[in-house]
C-alpha positions as CSV (number, residue, x, y, z in Angstrom):
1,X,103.3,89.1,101.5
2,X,105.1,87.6,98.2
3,X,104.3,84.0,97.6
4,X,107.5,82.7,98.6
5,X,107.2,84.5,102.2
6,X,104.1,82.9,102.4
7,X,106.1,79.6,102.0
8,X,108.2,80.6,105.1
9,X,107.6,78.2,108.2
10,X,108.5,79.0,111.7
11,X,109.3,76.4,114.1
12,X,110.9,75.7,117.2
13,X,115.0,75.1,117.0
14,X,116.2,71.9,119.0
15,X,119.9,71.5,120.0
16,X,120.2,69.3,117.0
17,X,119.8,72.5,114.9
18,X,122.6,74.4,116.7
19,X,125.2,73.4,113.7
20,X,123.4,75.4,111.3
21,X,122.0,78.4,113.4
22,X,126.0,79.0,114.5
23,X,126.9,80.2,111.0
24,X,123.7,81.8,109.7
25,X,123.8,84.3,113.2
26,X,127.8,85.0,112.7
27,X,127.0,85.6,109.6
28,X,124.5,88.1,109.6
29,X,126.2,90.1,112.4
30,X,129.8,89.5,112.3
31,X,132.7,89.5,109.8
32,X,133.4,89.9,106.4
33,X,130.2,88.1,105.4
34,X,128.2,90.5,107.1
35,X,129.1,92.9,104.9
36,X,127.0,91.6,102.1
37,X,123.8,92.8,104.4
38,X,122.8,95.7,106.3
39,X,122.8,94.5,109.5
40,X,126.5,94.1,109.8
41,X,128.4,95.2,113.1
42,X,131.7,94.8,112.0
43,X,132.1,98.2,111.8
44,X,131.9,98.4,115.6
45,X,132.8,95.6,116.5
46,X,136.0,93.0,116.1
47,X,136.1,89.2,115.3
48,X,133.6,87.1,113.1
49,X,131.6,85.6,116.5
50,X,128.3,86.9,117.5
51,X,127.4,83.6,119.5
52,X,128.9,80.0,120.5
53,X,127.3,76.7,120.3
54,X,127.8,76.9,124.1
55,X,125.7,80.4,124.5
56,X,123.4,78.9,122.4
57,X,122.5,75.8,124.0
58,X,122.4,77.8,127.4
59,X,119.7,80.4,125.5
60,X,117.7,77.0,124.1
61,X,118.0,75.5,128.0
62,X,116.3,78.8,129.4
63,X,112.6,77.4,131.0
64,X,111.1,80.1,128.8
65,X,112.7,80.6,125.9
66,X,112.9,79.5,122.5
67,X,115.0,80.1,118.8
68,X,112.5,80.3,116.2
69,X,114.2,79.2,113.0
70,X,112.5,80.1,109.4
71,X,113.0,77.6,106.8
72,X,112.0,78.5,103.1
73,X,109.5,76.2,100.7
74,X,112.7,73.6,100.3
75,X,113.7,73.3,103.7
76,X,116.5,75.4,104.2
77,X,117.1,78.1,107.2
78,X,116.8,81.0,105.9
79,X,116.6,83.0,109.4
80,X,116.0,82.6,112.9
81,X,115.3,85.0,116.5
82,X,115.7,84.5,119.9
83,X,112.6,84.7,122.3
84,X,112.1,84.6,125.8
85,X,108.9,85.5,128.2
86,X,109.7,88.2,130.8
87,X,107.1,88.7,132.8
88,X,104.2,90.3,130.8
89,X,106.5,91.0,128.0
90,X,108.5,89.0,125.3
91,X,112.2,89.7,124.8
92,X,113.9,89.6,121.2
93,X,117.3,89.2,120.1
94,X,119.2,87.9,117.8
95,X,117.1,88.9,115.1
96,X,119.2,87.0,111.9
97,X,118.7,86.7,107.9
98,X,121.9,85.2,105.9
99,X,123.1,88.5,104.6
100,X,122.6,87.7,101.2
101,X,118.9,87.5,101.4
102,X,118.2,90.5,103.8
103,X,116.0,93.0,102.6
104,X,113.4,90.3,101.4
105,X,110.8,90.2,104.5
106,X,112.3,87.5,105.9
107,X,112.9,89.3,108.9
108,X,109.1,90.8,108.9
109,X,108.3,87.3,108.7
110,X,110.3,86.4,112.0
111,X,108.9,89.4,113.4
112,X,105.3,88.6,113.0
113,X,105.9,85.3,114.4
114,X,107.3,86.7,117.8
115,X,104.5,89.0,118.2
116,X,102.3,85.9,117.7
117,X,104.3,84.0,120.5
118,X,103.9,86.9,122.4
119,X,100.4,86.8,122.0
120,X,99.9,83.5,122.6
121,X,101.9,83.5,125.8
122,X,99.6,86.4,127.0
123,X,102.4,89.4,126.5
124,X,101.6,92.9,126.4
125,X,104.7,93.6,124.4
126,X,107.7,92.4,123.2
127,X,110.8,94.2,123.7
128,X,114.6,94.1,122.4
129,X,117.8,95.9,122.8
130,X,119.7,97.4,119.6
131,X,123.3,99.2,119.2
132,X,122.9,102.4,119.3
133,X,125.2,103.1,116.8
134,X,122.8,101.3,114.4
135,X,120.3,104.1,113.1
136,X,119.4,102.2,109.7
137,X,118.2,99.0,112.2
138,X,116.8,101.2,114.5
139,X,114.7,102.9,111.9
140,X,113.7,99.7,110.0
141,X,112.3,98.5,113.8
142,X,110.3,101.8,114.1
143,X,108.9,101.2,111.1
144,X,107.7,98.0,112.1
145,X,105.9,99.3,115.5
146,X,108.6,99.5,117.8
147,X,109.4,103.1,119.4
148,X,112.4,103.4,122.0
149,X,111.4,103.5,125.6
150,X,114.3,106.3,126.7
151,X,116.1,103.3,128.6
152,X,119.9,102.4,127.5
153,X,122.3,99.4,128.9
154,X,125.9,98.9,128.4
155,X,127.0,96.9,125.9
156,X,129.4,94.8,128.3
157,X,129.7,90.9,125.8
158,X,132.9,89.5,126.6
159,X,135.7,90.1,124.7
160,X,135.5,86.7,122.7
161,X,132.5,88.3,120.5
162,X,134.6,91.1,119.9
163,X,136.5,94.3,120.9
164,X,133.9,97.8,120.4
165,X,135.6,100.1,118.1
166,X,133.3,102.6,118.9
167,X,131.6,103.4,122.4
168,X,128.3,101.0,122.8
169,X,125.2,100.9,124.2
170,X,122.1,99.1,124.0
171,X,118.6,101.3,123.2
172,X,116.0,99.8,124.4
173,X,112.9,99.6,122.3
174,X,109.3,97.9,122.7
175,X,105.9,97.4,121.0
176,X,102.6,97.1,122.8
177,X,100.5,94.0,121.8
């Protein structure tokens, strides 16, 4: 890890923090801004929301759930994921780096510290759903463990995050702990 990752702290978002999360997750998903990384969906997706302060606060309110935000050496958010036990696993979405500093293991960084919540919560694996239409994210998460369990979902958001341009689904992928 470079010495400024090793600067990255994970904590716990509040409801306070919903302000900021709002435009670093839009960001990294949605939109013209998206653009700048690789984990845009614009392409297959309309609009420039991926969540609402509303959504979010509902996500934060689940009993077991969390957003863990990452924060660089001077305090800023610099990316965040959602969690939530299921059971003997971990679900996790929302995976989100401001597109300008993707590709620097900021994400690795979030992803190590779900897989120690997992841990710590006593999960076997953690688990997540990706666009299908996504190959270069899918490939950059089996490179980081996960392998795709042969399960799909509809991709059914309502229209208010946007209008697929494409057909969607979900593949569903998971890590064992």
């Amino acid at each position: 890890m470079s010495p400024e990752l090793e600067k990255i702290l994970l904590t716990i978002a509040t409801p306070q923090d919903i302000p900021a999360l709002l435009p670093l997750v839009n960001s990294a998903y949605r939109g013209e801004p998206s653009r700048r990384g690789w984990t845009t969906e614009a392409d297959f997706l309309t609009g420039d929301i991926r969540t609402d302060a509303d959504d979010m606060a509902a996500l934060m309110a689940r009993p077991d759930a969390v957003i863990l935000q990452a924060t660089d050496a001077e305090g800023a958010l610099i990316g965040c994921v959602f969690l939530e036990k299921r059971g003997e696993r971990l679900y996790l979405g929302m995976l989100s780096v401001w597109p300008e500093l993707q590709g620097k293991g900021i994400g690795k960084a979030l992803l190590q510290g779900a897989e120690q919540r997992a841990e710590t919560l006593g999960c076997r694996a953690v688990f997540m759903r990706v666009l299908s239409p996504r190959h270069e994210l899918l490939a950059w998460y089996e490179r980081q463990g996960y392998h795709p369990t042969g399960e799909r979902e509809p991709y059914n958001a309502p229209p208010k995050y946007g209008v697929p341009q494409v057909p969607l689904d979900f593949v569903l992928l998971e890590k064992a702990l």
